[in-house]
C-alpha positions in Angstrom: -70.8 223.2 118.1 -70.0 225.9 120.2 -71.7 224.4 123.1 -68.9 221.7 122.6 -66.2 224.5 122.3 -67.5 225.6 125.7 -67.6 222.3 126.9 -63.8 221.0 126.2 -62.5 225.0 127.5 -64.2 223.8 130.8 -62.9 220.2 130.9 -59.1 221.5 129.8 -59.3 223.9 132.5 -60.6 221.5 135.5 -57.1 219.3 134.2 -55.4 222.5 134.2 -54.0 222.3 130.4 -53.8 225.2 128.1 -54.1 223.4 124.9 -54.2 220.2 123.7 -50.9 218.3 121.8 -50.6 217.7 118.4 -50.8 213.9 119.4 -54.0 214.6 121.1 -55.5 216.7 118.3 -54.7 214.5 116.0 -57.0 211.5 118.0 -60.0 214.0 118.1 -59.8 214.5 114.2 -59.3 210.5 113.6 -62.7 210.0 115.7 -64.3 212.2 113.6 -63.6 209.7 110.0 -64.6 206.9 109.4 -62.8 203.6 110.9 -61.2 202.5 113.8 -58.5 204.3 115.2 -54.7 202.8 116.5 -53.1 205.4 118.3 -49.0 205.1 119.0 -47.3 207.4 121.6 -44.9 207.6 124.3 -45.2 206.8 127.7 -46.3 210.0 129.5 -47.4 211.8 126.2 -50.9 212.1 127.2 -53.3 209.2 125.5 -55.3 208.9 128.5 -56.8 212.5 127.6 -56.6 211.8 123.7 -59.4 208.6 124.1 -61.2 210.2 126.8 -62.5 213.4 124.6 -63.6 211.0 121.7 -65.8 209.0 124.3 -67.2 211.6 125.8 -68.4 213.2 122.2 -69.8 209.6 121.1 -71.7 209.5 124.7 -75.6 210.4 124.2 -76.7 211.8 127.4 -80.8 210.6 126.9 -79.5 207.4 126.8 -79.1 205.0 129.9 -77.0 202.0 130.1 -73.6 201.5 129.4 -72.0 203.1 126.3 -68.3 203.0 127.0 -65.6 200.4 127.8 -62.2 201.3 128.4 -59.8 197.9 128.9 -56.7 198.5 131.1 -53.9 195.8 131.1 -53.0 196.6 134.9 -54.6 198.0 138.6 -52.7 201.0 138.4 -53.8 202.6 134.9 -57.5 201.1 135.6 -57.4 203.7 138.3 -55.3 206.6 136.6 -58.1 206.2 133.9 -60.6 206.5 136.1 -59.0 209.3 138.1 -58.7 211.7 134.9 -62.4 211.1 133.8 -63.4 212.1 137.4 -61.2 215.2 137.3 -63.0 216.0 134.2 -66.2 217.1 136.0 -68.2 215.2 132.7 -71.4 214.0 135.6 -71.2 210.8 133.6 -71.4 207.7 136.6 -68.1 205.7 136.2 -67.2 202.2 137.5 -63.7 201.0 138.1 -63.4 197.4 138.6 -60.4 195.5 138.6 -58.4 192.7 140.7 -58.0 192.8 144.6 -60.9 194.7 144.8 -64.2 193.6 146.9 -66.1 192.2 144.4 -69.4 192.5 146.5 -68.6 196.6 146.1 -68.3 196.8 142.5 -71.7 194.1 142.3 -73.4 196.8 144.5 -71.7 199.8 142.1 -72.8 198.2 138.9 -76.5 197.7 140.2 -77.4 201.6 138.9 -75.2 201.0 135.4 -72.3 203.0 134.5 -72.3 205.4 131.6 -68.6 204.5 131.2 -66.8 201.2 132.3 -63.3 200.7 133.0 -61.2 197.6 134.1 -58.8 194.7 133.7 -59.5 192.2 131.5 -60.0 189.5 134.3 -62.6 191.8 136.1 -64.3 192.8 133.5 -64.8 189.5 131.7 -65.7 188.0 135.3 -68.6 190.6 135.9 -70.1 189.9 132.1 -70.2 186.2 132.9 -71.9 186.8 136.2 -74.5 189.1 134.5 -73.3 192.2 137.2 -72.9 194.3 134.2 -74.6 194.4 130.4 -72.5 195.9 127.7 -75.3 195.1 124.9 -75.2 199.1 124.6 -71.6 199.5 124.6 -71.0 201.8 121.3 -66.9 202.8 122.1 -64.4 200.2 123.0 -61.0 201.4 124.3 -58.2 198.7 124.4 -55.7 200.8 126.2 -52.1 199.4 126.3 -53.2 196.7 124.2 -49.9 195.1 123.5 -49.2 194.5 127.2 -52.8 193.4 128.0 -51.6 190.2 125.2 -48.4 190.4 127.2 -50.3 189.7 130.7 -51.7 187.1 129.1 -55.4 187.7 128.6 -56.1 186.3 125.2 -59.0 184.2 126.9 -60.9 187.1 128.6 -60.2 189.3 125.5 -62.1 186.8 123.5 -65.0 186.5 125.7 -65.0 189.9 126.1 -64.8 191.2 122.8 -67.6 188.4 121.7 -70.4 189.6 124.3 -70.2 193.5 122.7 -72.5 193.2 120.1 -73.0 197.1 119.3 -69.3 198.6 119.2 -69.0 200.6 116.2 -65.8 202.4 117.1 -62.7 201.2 119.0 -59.7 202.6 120.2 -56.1 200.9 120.6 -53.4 202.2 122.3 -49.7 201.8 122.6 -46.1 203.2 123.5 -44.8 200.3 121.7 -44.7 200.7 117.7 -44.8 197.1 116.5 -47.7 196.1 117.5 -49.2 193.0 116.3 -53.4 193.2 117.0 -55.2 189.7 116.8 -57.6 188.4 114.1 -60.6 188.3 116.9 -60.6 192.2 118.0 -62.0 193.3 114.1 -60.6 196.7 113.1 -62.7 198.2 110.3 -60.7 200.6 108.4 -57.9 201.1 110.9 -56.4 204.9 110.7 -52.9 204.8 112.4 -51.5 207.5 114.5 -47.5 207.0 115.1 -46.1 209.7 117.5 -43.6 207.6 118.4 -39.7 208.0 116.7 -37.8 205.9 114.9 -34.8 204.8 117.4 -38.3 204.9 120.5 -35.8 207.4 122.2 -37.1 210.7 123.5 -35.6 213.5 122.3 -34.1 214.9 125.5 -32.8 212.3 126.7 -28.8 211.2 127.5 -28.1 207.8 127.7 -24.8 207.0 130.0 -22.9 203.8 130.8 -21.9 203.3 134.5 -19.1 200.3 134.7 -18.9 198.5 137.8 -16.0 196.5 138.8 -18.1 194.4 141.2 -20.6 192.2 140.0 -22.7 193.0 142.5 -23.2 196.8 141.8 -24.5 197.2 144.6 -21.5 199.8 146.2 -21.2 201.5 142.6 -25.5 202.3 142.5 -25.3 203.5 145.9 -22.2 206.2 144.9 -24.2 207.1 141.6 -27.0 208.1 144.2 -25.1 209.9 146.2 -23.4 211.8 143.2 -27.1 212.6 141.4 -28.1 213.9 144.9 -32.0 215.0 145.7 -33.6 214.2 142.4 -36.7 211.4 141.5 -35.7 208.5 140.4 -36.2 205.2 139.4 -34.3 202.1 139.7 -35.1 199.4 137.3 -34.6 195.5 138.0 -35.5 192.9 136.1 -36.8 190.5 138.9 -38.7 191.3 142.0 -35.9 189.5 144.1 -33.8 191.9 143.0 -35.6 194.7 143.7 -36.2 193.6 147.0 -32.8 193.2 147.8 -31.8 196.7 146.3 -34.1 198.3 148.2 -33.3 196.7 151.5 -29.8 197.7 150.8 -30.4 201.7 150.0 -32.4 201.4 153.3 -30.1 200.3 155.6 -27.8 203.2 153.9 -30.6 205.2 155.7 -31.5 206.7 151.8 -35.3 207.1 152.0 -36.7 205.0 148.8 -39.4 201.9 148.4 -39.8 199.0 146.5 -42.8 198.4 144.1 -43.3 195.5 142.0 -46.4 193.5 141.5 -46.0 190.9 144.3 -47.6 193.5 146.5 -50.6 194.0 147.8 -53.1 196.7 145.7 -53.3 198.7 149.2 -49.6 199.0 149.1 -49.1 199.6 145.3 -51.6 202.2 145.7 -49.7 204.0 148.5 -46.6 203.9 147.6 -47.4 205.4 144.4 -48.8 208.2 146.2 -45.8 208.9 148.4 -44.0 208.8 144.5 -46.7 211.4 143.5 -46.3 213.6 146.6 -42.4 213.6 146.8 -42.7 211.6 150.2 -40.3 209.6 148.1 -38.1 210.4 145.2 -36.5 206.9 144.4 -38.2 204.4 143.7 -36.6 200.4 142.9 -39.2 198.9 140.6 -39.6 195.8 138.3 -40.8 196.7 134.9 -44.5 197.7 136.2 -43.6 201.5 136.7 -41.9 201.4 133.3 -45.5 202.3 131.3 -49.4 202.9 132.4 -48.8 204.6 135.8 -49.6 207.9 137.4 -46.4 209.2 138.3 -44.7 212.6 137.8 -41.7 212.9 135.2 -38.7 211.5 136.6 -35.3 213.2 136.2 -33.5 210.1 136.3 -33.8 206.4 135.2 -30.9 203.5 136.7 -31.1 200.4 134.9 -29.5 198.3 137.9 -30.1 195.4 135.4 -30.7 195.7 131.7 -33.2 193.8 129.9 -33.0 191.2 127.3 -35.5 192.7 125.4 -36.1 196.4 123.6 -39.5 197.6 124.6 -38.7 197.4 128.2 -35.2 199.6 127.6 -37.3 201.9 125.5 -40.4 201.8 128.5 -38.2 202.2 131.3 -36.4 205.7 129.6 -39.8 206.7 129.0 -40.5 207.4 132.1 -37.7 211.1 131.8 -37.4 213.1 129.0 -40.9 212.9 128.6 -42.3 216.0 125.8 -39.6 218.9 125.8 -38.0 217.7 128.9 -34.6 216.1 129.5 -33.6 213.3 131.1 -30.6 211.2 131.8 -30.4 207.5 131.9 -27.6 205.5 133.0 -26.7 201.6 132.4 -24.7 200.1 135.5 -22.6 197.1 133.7 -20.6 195.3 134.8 -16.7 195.4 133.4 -17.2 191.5 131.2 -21.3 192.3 130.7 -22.0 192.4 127.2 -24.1 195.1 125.4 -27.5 193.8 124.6 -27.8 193.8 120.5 -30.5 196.0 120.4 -28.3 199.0 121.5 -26.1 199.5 118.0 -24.0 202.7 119.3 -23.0 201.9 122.9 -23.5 205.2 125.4 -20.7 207.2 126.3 -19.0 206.3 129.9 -20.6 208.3 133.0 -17.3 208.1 135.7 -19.1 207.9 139.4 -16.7 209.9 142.1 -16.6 207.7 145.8 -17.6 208.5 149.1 -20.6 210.9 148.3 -22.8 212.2 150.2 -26.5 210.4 150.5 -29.1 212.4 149.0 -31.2 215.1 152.0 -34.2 213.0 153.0 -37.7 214.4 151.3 -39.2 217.6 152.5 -42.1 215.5 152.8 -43.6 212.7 154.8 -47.3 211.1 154.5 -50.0 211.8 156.8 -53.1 209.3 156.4 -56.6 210.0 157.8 -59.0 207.7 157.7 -62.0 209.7 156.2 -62.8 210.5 152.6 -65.0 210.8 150.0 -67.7 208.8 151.5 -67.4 210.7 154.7 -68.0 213.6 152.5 -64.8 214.8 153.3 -63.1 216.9 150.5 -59.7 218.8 150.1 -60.7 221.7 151.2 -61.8 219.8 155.0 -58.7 218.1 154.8 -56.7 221.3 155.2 -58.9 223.4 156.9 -58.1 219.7 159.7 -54.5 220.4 159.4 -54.6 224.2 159.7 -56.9 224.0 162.9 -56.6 221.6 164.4 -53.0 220.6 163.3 -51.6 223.9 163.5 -49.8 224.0 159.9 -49.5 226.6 157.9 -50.4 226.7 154.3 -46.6 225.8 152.5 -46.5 223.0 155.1 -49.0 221.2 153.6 -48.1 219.2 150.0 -50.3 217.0 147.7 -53.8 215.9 148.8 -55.5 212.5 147.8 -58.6 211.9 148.7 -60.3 208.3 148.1 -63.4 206.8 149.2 -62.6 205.6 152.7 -59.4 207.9 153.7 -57.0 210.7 152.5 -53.2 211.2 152.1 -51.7 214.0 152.8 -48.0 215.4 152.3 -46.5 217.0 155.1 -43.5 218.9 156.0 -41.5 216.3 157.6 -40.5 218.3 160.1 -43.8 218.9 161.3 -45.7 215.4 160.9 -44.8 213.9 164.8 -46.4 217.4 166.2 -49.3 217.1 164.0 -50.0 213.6 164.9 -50.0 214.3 168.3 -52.2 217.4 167.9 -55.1 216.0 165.9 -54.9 212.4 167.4 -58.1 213.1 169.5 -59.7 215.6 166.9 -62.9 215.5 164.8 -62.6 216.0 161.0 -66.5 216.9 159.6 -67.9 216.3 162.9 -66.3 212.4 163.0 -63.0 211.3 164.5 -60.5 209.8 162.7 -57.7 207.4 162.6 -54.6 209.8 162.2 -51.3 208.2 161.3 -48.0 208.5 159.5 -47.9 206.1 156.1 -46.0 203.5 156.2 
């Protein structure tokens, strides 16, 4: 017992958290009973870390094989899954498999079996088929975001999936959505449910606002609410990708620095973009509904609904995303003047008057360096900025967020420095091997 103590002081510190939440505490205590366990909480409220502590107890380190699958509806929290565990210095071997990934790699990976498996449903089910991977010893299922894995339309894969474990004794579902509705085929004995989320699914903190546009387009009136919110994270929610293209494109050639994310991109550029998010590189981001849940991004101080859904879990998703715990937040609703208010908002929000002819927002301290070494280059933070300090010249408060991956390394830098840097470390070795030095696009 104390051992364990020891053990979760040392993993909560590696995370840097003081304490666990009462959501979080609550998981650890349901793991402990009897029956399967349906935890309910709010975008950004912390379940990664409240299913990740009950694997890691069930895990019996004389064993070999895999014991643990974690199911992921998207790329993105696949990765922020995996990312956490790592951070959690447990020496457990973890796989990460998922779409638009080399599936040659993760074949190779899988050869020397993970102790804990995560994925997409497509991957995973894929690699059972093809016998890459055998979850015969699989003791802890995760279903994480299950109501949006049914919503990507994996019923198939589920199926399969959920038929080749034969050993699960425990499993785990997750949501930020309260109503939902789990199949007949996943098999919850004695389900204990944990609802952290409230009644109206709003956070506590946050303001809801009404922006009224006379234009259809809303195009001029979004660009004067930027200007008037001024150097703040954002995100700007549209409900189709067009759209957000076309946003974005705009905001750009208003020379405000921003991107545009939405799951007709590439994985490469998902991936990066999110890390500019992370680093402050950028602060506004124009999104479809895939940043509104299951992402690694900080807390945002505001949320735009450029268009507002038809449906309530998105609404709810998308002002998730600020407010998040005991912060507040600020949403705002650009209508236009004849658009009606959808019928699942009963008290319409109070009206938020935007002023003209502002002033666009200062462009990020930050820009993105990338270097193409990492992980398995043995390069590590620490070489990373011992690089830039050397080599680069930089001083220590010029040098932001680190990421290091596998095959290369992001780095925030004071945008005032990056062209100078570039130019100083273009010809320089980083752990005794040059590298490809460049700004992110």
């Amino acid at each position: 017992m104390q051992d364990s103590k020891i053990q979760m002081e040392k993993i909560l510190k590696r995370l840097n958290i003081d304490a666990l939440n009462e959501m979080q505490v609550a998981a650890a205590i349901a793991d402990k009973k009897d029956g399967d366990v349906i935890l309910l909480s709010p975008t950004g409220s912390g379940k990664t870390l409240a299913f990740l502590l009950p694997i890691l107890r069930r895990i019996d380190p004389d064993k070999t094989g895999t014991q643990a699958l974690i199911i992921a509806p998207s790329r993105e929290l696949a990765l922020q899954i995996e990312s956490v565990l790592k951070s959690m210095g447990t020496g457990h071997k973890v796989n990460c498999c998922y779409g638009g990934h080399p599936m040659r790699i993760e074949k190779k990976s899988l050869q020397h079996p993970p102790t804990i498996l995560i994925g997409t449903p497509g991957r995973i089910g894929d690699h059972i088929q093809r016998e890459n991977v055998d979850v015969s010893q699989v003791k802890t299922l995760v279903l994480d975001e299950f109501d949006k894995t049914l919503e990507f339309g994996f019923h198939k894969e589920m199926i399969f999936i959920m038929e080749s474990l034969v050993s699960v004794d425990r499993k785990m579902l997750t949501s930020a959505t309260a109503a939902i509705e789990v199949p007949d085929f996943v098999i919850l004995e004695k389900p204990q449910e944990l609802n952290f989320i409230s009644e109206s699914g709003k956070p506590k903190g946050l303001t809801i606002k009404r922006v009224i546009s006379s234009d259809r387009d809303k195009l001029g009136i979004l660009y004067n609410l930027i200007c008037q919110l001024g150097d703040a994270s954002m995100l700007i929610f549209c409900n189709h990708r067009e759209s957000v293209e076309r946003v974005s494109n705009f905001l750009r050639q208003k020379d405000i620095v921003q991107n545009y994310f939405h799951g007709g991109l590439e994985q490469l550029d998902r991936e990066r973009i999110l890390t500019k998010f992370r680093n402050e590189s950028l602060k506004i981001l124009v999104t479809t509904d895939l940043a509104a849940r299951g992402l690694d991004i900080p807390e945002i101080k505001y949320v735009i609904h450029y268009s507002t859904p038809t449906r309530e879990d998105p609404f709810i998703h998308r002002n998730g995303r600020t407010a998040r715990m005991d912060a507040n937040g600020r949403a705002f609703m650009i209508m236009h003047t004849d658009e009606a208010m959808p019928n699942y908002i009963r008290t319409p929000p109070g009206i938020f008057e935007v002023k003209g002819n502002g002033t666009p927002p200062e462009k990020p301290m930050w820009r993105t360096l990338y270097i193409g070494k990492g992980k398995k280059d043995k390069v590590n933070k620490i070489d990373v900025v011992g690089f830039l300090a050397k080599k680069g010249k930089l001083e220590k408060e010029d040098i932001g967020l680190i990421e290091v991956r596998d095959f290369f390394s992001y780095v925030a830098v004071n945008r005032k420095k990056i062209h100078d840097v570039v130019k100083l470390v273009s010809n320089q070795k980083i752990k005794g091997k040059k590298a490809r030095v460049e700004i992110a696009k």
